[in-house]
C-alpha positions as a Markdown table, in Angstrom:
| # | Residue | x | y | z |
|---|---|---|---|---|
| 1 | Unk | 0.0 | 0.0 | 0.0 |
| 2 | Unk | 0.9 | 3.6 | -1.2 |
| 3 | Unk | 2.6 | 5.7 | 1.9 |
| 4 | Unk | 3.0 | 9.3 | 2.3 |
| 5 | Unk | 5.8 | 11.3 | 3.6 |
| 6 | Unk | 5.7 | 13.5 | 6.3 |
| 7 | Unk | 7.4 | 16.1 | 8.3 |
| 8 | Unk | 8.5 | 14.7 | 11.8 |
| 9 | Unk | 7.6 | 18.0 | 13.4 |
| 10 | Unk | 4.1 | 17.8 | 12.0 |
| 11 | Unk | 3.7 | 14.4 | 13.6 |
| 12 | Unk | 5.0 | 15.5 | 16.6 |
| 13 | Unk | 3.3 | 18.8 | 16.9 |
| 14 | Unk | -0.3 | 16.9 | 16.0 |
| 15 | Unk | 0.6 | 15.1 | 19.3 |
| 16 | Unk | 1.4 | 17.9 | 21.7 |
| 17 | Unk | -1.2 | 19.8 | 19.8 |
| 18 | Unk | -4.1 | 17.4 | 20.7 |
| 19 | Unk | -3.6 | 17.4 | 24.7 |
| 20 | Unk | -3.6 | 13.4 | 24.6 |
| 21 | Unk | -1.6 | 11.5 | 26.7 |
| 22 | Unk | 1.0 | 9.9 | 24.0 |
| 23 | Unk | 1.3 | 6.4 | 25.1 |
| 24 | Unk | -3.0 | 6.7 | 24.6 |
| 25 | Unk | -1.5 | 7.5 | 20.7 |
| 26 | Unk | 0.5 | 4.7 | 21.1 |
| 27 | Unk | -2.4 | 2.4 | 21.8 |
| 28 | Unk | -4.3 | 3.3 | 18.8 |
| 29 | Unk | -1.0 | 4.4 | 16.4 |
| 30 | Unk | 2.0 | 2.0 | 17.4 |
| 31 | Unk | 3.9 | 3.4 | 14.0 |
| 32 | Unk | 3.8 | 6.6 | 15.7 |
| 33 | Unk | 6.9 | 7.3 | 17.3 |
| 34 | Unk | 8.7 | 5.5 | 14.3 |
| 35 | Unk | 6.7 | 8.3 | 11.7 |
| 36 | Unk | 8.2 | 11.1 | 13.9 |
| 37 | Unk | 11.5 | 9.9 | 13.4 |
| 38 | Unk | 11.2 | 9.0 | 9.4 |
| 39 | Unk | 11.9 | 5.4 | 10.1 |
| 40 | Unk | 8.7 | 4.4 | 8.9 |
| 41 | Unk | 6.3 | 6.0 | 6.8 |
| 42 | Unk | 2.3 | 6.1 | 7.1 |
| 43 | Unk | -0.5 | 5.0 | 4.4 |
| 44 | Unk | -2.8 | 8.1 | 3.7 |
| 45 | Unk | -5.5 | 5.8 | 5.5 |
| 46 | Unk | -3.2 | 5.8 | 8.6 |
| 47 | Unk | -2.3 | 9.3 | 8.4 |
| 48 | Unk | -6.5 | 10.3 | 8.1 |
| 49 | Unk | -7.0 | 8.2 | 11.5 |
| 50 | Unk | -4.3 | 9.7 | 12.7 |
| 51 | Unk | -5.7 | 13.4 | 12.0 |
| 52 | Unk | -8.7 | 12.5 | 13.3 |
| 53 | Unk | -7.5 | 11.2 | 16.7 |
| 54 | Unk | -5.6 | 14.4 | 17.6 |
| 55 | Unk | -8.3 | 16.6 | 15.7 |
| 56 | Unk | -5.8 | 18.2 | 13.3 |
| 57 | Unk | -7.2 | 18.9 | 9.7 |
| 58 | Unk | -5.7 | 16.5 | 7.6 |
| 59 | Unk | -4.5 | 19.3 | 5.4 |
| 60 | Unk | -1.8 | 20.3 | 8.3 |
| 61 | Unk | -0.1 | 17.1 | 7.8 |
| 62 | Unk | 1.7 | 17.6 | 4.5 |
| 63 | Unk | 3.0 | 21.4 | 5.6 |
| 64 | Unk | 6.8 | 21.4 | 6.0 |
| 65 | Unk | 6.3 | 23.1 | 9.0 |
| 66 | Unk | 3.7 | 23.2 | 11.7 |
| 67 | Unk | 1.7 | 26.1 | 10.9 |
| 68 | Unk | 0.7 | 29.5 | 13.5 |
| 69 | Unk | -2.2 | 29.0 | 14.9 |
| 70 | Unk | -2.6 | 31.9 | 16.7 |
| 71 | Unk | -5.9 | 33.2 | 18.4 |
| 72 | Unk | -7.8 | 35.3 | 16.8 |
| 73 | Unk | -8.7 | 37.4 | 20.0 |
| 74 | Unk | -6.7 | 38.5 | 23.2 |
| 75 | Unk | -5.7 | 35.4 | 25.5 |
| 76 | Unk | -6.2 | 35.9 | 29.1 |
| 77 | Unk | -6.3 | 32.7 | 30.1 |
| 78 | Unk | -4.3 | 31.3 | 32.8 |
| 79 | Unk | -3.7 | 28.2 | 35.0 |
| 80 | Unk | -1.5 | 27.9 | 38.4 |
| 81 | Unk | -0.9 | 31.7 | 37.8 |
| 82 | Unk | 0.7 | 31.2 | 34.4 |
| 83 | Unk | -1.1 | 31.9 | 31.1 |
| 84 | Unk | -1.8 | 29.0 | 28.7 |
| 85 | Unk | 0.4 | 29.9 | 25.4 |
| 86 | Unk | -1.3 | 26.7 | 23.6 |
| 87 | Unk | -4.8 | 26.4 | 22.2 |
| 88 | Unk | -6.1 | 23.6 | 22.1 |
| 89 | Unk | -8.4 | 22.6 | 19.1 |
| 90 | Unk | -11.6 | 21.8 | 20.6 |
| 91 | Unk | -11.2 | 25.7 | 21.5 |
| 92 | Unk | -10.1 | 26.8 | 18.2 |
| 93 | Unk | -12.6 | 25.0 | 16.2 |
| 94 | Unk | -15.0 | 27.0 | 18.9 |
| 95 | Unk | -13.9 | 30.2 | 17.9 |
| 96 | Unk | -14.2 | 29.5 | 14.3 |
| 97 | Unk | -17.5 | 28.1 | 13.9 |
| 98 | Unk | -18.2 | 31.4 | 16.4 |
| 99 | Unk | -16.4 | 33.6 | 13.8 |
| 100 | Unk | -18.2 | 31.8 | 11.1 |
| 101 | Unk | -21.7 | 32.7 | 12.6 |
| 102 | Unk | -20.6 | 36.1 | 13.6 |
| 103 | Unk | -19.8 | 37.2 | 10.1 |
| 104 | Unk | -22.6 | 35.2 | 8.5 |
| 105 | Unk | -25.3 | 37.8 | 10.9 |
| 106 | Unk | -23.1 | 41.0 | 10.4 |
| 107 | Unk | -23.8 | 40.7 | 6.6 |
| 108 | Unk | -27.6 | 39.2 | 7.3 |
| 109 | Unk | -28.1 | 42.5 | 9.5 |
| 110 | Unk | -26.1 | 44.7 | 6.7 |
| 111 | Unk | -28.7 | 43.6 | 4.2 |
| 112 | Unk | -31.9 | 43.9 | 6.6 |
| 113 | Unk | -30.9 | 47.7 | 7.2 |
| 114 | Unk | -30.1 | 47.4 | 11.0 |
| 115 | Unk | -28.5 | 50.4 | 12.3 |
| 116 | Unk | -25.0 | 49.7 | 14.3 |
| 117 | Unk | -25.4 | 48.8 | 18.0 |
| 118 | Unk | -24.5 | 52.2 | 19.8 |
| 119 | Unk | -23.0 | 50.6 | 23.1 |
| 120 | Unk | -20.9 | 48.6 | 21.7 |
| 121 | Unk | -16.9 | 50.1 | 22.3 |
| 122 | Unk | -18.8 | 53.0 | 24.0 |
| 123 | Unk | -17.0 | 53.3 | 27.1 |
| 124 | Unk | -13.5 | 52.9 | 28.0 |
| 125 | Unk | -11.7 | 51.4 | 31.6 |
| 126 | Unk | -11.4 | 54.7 | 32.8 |
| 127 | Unk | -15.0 | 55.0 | 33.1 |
| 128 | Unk | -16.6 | 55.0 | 36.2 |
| 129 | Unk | -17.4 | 51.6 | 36.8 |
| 130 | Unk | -21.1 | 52.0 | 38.3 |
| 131 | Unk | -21.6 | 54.4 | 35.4 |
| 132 | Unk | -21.4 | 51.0 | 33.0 |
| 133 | Unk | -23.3 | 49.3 | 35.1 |
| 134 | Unk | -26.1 | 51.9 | 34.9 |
| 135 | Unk | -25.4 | 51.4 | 31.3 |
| 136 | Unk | -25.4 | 47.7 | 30.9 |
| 137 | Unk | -28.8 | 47.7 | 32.6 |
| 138 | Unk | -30.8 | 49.7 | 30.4 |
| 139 | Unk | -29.5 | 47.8 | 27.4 |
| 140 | Unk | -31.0 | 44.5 | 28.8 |
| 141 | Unk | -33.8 | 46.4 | 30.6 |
| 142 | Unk | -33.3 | 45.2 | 33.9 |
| 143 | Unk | -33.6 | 47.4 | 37.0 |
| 144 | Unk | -30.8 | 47.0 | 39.9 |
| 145 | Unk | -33.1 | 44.2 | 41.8 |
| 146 | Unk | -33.5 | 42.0 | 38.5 |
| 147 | Unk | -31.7 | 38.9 | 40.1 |
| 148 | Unk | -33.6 | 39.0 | 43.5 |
| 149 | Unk | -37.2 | 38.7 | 41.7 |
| 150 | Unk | -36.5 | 35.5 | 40.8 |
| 151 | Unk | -37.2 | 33.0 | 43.1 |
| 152 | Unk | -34.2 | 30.0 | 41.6 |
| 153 | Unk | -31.5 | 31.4 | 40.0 |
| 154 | Unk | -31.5 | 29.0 | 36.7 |
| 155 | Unk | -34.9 | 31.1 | 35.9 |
| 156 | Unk | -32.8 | 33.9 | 36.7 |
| 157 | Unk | -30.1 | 32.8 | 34.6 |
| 158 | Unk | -32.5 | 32.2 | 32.0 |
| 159 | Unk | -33.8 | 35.8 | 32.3 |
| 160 | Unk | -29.9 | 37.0 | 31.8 |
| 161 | Unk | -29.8 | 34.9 | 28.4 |
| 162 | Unk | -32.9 | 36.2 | 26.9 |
| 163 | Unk | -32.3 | 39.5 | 28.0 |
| 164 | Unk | -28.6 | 39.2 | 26.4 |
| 165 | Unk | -30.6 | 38.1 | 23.6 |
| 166 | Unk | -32.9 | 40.2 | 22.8 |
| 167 | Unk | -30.3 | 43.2 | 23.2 |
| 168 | Unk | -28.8 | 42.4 | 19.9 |
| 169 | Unk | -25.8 | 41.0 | 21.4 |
| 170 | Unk | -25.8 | 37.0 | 20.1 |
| 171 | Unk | -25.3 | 34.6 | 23.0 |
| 172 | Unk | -24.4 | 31.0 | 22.7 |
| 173 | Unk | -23.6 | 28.6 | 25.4 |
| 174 | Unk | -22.1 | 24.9 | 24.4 |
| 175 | Unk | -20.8 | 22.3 | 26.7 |
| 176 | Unk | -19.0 | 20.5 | 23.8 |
| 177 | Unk | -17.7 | 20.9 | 20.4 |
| 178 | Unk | -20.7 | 22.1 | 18.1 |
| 179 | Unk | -23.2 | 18.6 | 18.7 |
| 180 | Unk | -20.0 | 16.3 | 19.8 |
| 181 | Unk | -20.5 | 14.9 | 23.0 |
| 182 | Unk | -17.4 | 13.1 | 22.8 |
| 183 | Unk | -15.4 | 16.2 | 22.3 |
| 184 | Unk | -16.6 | 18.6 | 26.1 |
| 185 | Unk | -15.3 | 21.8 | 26.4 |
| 186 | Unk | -12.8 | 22.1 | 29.8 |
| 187 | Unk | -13.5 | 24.8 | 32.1 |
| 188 | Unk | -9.7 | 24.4 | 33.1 |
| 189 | Unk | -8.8 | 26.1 | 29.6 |
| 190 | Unk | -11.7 | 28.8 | 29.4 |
| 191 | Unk | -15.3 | 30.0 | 30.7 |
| 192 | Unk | -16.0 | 32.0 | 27.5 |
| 193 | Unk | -15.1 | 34.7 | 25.0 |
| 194 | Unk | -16.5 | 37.6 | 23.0 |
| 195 | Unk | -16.2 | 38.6 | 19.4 |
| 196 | Unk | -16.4 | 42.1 | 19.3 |
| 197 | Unk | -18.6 | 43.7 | 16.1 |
| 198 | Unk | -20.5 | 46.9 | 16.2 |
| 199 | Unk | -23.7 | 45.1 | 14.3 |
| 200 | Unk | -23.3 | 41.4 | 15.8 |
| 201 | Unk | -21.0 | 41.2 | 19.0 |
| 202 | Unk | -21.1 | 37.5 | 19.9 |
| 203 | Unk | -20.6 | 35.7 | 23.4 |
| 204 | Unk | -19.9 | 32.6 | 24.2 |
| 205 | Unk | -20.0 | 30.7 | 27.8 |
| 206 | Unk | -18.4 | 26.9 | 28.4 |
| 207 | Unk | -22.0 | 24.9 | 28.8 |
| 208 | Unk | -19.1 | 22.9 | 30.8 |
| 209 | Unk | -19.5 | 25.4 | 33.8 |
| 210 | Unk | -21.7 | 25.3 | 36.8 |
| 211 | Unk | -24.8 | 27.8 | 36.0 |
| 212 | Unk | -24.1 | 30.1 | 38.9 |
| 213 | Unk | -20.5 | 30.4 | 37.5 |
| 214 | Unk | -22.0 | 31.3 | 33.7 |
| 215 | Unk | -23.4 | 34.5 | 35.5 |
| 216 | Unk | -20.4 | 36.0 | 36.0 |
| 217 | Unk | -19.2 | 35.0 | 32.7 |
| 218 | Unk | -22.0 | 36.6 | 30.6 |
| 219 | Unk | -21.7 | 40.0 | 33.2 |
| 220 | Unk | -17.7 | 40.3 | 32.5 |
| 221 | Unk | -18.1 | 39.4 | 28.7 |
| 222 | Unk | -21.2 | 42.3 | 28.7 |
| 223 | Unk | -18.4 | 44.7 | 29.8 |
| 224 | Unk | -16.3 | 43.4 | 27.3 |
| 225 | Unk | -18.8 | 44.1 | 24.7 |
| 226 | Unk | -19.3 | 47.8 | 25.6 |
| 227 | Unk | -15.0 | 48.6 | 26.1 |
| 228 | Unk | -15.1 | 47.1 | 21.9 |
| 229 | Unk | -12.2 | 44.6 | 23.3 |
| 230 | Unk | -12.9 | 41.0 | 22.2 |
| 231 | Unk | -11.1 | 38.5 | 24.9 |
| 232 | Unk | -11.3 | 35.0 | 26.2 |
| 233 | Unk | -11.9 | 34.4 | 29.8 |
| 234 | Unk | -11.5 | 31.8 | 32.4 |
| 235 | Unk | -11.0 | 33.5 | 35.8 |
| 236 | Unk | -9.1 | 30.7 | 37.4 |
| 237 | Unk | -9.1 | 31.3 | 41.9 |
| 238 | Unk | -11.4 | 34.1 | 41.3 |
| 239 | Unk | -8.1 | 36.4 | 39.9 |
| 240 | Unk | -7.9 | 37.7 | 36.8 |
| 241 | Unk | -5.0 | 37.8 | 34.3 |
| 242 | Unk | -2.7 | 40.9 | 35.2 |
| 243 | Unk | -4.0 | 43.1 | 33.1 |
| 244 | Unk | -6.4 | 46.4 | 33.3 |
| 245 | Unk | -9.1 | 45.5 | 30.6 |
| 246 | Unk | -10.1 | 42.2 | 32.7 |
| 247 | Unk | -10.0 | 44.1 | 36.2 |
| 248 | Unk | -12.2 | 46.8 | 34.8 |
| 249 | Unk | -14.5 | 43.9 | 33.5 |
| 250 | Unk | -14.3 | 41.8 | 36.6 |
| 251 | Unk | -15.7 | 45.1 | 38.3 |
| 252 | Unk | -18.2 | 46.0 | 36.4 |
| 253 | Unk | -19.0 | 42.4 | 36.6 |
| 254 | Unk | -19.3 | 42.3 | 40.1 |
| 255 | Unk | -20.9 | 45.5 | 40.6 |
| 256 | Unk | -23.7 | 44.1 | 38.2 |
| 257 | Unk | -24.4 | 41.2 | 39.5 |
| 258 | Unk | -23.5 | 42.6 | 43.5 |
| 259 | Unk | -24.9 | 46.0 | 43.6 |
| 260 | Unk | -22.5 | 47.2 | 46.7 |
| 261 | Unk | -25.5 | 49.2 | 48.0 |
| 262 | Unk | -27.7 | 45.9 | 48.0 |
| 263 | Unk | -24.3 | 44.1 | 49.7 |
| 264 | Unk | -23.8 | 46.3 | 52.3 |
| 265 | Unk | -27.6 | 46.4 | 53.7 |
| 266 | Unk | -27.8 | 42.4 | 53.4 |
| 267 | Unk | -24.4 | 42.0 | 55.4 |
| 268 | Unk | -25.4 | 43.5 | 58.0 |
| 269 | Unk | -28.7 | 41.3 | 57.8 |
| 270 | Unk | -26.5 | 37.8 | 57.6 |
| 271 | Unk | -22.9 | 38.4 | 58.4 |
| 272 | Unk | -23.7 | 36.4 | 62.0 |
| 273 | Unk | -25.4 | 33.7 | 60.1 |
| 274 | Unk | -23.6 | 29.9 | 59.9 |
| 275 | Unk | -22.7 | 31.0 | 56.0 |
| 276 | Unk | -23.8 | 34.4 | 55.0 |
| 277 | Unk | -21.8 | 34.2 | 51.4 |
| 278 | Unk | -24.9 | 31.0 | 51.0 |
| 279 | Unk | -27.6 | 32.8 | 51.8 |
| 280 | Unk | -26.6 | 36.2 | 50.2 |
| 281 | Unk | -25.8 | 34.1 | 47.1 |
| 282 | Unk | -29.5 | 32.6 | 47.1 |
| 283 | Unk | -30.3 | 36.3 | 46.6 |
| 284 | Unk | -28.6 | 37.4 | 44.0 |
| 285 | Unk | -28.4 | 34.1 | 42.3 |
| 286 | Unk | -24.6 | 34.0 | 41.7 |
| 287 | Unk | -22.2 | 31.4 | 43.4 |
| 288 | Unk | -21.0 | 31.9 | 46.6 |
| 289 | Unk | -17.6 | 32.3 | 46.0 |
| 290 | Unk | -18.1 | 35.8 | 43.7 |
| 291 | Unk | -20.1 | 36.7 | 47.2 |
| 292 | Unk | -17.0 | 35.9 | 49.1 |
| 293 | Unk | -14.9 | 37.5 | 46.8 |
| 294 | Unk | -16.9 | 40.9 | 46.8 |
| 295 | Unk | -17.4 | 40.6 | 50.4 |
| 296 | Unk | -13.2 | 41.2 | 50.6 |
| 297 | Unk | -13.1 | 43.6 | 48.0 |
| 298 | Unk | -15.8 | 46.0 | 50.0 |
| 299 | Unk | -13.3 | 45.0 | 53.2 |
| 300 | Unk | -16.5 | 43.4 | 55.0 |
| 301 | Unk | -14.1 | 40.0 | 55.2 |
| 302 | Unk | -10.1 | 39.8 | 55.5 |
| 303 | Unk | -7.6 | 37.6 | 53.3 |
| 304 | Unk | -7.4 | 34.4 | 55.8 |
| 305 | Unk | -11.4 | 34.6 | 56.4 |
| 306 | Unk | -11.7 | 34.5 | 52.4 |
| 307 | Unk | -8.9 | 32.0 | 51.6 |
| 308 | Unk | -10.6 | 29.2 | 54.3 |
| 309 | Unk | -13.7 | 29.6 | 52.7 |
| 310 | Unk | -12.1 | 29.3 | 49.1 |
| 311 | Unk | -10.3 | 26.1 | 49.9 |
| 312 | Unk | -13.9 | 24.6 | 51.9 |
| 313 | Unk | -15.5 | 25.8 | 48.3 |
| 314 | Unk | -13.2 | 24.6 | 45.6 |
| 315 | Unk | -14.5 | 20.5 | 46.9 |
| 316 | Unk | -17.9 | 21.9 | 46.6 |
| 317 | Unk | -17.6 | 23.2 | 43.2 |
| 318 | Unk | -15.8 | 20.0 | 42.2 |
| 319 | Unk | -18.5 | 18.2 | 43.1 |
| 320 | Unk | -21.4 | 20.4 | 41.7 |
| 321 | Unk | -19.9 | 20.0 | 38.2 |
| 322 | Unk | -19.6 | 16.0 | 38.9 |
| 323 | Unk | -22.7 | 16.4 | 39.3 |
| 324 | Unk | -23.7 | 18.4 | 36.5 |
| 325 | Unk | -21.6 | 15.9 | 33.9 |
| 326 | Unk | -23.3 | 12.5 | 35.2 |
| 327 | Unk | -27.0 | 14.7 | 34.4 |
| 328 | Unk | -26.1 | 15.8 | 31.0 |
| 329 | Unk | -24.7 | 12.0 | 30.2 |
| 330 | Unk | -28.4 | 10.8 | 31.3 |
| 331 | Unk | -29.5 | 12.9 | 28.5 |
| 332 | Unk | -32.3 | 16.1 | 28.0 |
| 333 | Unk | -34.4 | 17.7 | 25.7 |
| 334 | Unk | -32.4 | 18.3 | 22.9 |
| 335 | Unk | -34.3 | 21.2 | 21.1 |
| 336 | Unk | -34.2 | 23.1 | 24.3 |
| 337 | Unk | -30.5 | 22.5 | 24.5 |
| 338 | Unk | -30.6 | 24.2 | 20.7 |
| 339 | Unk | -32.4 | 27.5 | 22.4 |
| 340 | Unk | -29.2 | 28.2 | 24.1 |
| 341 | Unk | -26.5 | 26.8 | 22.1 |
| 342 | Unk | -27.4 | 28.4 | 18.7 |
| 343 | Unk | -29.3 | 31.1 | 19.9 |
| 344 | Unk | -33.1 | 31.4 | 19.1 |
| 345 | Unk | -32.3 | 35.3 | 18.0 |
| 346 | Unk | -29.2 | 34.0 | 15.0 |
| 347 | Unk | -31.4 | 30.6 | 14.5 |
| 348 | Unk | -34.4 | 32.4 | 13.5 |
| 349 | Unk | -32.6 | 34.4 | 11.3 |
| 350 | Unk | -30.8 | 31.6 | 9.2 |
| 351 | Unk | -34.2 | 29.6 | 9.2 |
| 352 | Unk | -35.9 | 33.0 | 7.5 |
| 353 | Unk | -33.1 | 33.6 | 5.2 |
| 354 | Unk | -33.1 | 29.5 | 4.5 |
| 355 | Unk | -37.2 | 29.6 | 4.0 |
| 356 | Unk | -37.0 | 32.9 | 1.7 |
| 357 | Unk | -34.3 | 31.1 | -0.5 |
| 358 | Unk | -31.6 | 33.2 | 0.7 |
| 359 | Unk | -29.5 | 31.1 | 1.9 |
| 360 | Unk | -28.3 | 27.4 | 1.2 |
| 361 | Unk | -30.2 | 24.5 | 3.0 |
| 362 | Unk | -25.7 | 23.3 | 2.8 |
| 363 | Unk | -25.2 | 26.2 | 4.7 |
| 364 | Unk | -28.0 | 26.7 | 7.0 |
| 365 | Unk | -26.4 | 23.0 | 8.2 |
| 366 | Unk | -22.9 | 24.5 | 8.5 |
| 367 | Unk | -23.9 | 27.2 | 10.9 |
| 368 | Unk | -26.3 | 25.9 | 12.8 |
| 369 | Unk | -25.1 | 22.4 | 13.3 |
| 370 | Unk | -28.3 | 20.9 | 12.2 |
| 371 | Unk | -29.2 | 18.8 | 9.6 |
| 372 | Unk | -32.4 | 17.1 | 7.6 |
| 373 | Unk | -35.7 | 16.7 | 9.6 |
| 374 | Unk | -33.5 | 18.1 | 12.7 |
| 375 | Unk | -33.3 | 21.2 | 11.1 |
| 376 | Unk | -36.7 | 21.5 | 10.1 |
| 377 | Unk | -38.1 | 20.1 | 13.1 |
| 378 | Unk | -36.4 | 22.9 | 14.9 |
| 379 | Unk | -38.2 | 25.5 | 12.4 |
| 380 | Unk | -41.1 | 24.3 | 13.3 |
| 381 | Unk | -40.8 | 24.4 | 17.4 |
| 382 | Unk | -39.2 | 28.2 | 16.8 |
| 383 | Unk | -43.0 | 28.8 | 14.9 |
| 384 | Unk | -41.3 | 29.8 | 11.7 |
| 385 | Unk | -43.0 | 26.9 | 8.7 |
């Protein structure tokens, strides 16, 4: 059988690039340490398993050199205090098929005559940070009390999304790559990201995270949206990366979700309690470590009272996305799931163009991940025949 050469740095780079464990390679792909030293060379059936184990485009493969696959946004991601220089694909094929829908409703928007969304890049970190909060607000019509109407805070999470939504800002949420459930998206690596664009700025949350965490997600990528600075975000021990745009978001994030007023008059309400940062949390339906963490910035807590409860949290957390992984593998209603992880706002809007003969039923498919009767049975549960 025919075999194809290839680079040794390719083969080797596919490895590190893919985040498996090489000897699990070496399970599947015994050749493979022989390939990255030329002793051996693969068949093009090989080399296609191959590409599809470590998720690199088969294409890469017969470069002479491992190509740049640099982000196309800012990269404030870090782990153990150090920032994460490597992508990994499952977040780079994210981004794309983000990008992809992104541009696809800039020039959908462009042709319906929708104006430019005016709060988008119209404030800067300087700003006064309750100032954007005011601001932030009124976009998504919600008054200072929004959270603490809702009695649970998934239907207050809920109320964030459609709110989000209905702004004009597009809002998607995934667990996993596009519909692969084999392929979940680590929290470890990011929480989310936003694509800045002054007709369609996009954000996305990791569908991997606990709900309570996805509030504080959608409030810091909301600030990101009105400074006009796309980023990706994963906030690891509640610290952001060392730089100015994500402080300024992480405030504005805080202050929207934590109103300090609102803090201050329910401390002094629960701050003898067994665990205020539990019961103020119910309130404002947020975790409780972003309570705790506000609670030290407002000085209502010191830096050892904080840390305990951080490290007596971090189990808890651990064990609430367990949790959260075992009821997602037992399965749910997968149109629902669709509502959030396309967007009802951009899926209308491809189902239209796709109905009025304006766009492909091939590319309706590509961007919303749906195909056949599943795309048309989603038409019909969004109302649109």
């Amino acid at each position: 059988m025919a075999t194809v050469a290839v680079e040794p740095a390719l083969i080797n780079w596919a490895v590190e690039r893919s985040g498996i464990n090489f000897e699990k390679i070496i399970e599947d792909f015994p050749q493979v340490y022989h390939w990255g030293k030329e002793e051996v060379r693969p068949t093009i059936r090989q080399l296609e398993k191959f590409a599809n184990k470590t998720r690199t485009p088969l294409g890469y493969l017969f470069l002479l050199q491992p190509p740049d696959e640099s982000l196309p946004i800012p990269n404030f991601r870090t782990l153990r205090n150090e920032a994460i220089n490597r992508p990994s694909p499952d977040l780079i094929e994210t981004i794309q098929q983000m990008q992809l829908r992104q541009d696809w409703m800039r020039d959908f928007l462009i042709e319906e005559g929708e104006n430019k969304l005016g709060f988008v890049n119209s404030v800067n970190i300087n700003t006064d940070v309750k100032y954007v909060v005011k601001k932030i607000r009124e976009m998504l019509n919600l008054n200072e009390d929004w959270a603490l109407q809702y009695s649970y805070w998934k239907e207050a999470l809920s109320g964030l999304y459609k709110a989000v939504d209905h702004s004009g800002i597009l809002i998607m949420k995934n667990g996993v790559v596009g519909n692969n459930t084999h392929r979940k998206l680590k929290i470890d690596e990011f929480r989310g990201f936003v694509l800045i664009d002054e007709y369609a700025p996009l954000i996305f949350v990791n569908g991997s995270d606990y709900e309570t965490a996805q509030m504080f997600t959608i409030a810091h990528e909301l600030a990101h949206v009105f400074i006009g600075k796309g980023a990706i975000f994963n906030l690891q021990e509640l610290q952001p990366y060392d730089n100015e745009e994500e402080k300024f978001c992480n405030s504005v994030a805080a202050e929207f979700l934590v109103p300090e007023s609102k803090l201050q008059e329910l401390w002094g309400e629960y701050m003898t309690s067994q665990n205020p940062f539990k019961i103020i949390a119910g309130k404002f339906k947020v975790s409780q470590i972003v309570i705790a963490r506000r609670a030290l910035d407002l000085k209502f807590i010191d830096l050892n009272r904080f840390l305990y409860f951080y490290n007596q949290y971090k189990d808890e957390q651990e064990e609430a996305i367990k949790k959260k992984k075992e009821k997602e593998e037992s399965g749910g209603n997968f149109y629902n799931t669709q509502n959030t992880r396309i967007g009802r706002r951009f899926a209308s809007a491809v189902i239209v163009a796709t109905k009025e003969g304006r766009l492909s039923y091939k590319d309706a498919f590509n961007l919303t991940g749906l195909r056949g009767k599943t795309f048309n049975e989603y038409s019909n549960r969004l109302g649109i025949k």
